[in-house]
Structure formats: C-alpha cells, structure tokens
C-alpha positions in Angstrom: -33.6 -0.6 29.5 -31.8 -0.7 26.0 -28.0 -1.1 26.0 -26.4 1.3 23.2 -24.0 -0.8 21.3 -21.1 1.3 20.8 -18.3 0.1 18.2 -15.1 0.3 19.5 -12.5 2.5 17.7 -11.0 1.9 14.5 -7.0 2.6 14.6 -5.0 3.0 11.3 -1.2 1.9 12.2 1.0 3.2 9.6 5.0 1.6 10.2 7.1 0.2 7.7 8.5 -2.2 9.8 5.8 -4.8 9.0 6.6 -7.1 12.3 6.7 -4.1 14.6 3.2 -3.1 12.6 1.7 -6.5 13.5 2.6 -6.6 17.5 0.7 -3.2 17.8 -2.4 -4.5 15.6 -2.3 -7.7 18.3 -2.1 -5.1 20.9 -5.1 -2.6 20.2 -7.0 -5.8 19.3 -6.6 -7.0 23.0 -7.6 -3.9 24.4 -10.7 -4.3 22.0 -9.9 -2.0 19.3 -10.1 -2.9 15.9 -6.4 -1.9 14.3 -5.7 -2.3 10.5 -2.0 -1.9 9.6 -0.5 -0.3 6.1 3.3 -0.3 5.2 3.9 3.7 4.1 3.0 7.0 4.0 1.3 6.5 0.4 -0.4 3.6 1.3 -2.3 5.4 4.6 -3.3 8.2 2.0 -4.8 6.1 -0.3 -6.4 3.9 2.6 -7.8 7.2 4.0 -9.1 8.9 1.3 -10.8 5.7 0.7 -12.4 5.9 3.7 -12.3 8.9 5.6 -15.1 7.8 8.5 -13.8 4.7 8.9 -10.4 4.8 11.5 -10.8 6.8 14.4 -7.0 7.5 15.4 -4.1 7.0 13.3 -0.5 5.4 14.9 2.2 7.1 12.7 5.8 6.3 12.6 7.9 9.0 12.3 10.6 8.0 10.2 9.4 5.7 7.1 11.6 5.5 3.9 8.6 7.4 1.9 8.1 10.4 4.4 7.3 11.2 8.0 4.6 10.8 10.2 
C-alpha cells in the first residue's frame, strides 16, 4: 500500500509587528505548517501575486500602518 505524501499547508502571516510575526511563524511551524512572514499590506500583495498557489491561508492583522487586514 502506497502512502500519499501530503504537504502540509503553506500560511502567509502578514503583521507589522515583526516579533509578534515571528512567535506565530514558530508556532504554525510546530504544528507542522510551513509559515512565511511579511511586514505590510503591500508587501503580502506583492508576495501573492508572485505566487498565488503557493500559501494556503493567509494570517492578517487588522490594523497595520499601510492598511487593514
């Protein structure tokens, strides 16, 4: 019988509290996610667009100096 190797989830964290950003990145991580942070609203646009297959979910802050979540 073959196993299916299923990749876990991708997670975009978008917070502009860098430190905050990290501790959830850690966190997803240990419950084996794989979590990429950015610092803005731009930023998570650009990162995206870039790659729309790529994240999964998306972790939003709600209030970030260059928009809302």
């Amino acid at each position: 019988m073959l196993e299916s190797a299923v990749s876990p989830p991708t997670m975009l964290v978008v917070d502009d509290d860098a430190v905050f950003a990290g501790r959830l990145v850690r966190g997803l991580e240990k419950r084996g996610c794989h979590a990429e942070a950015v610092g803005g609203v731009e930023e998570a646009r650009c990162t995206l667009l870039a790659s729309p297959a790529l994240f999964a979910r998306v972790l939003l802050d709600l209030r970030m100096q260059d928009g809302t979540g």
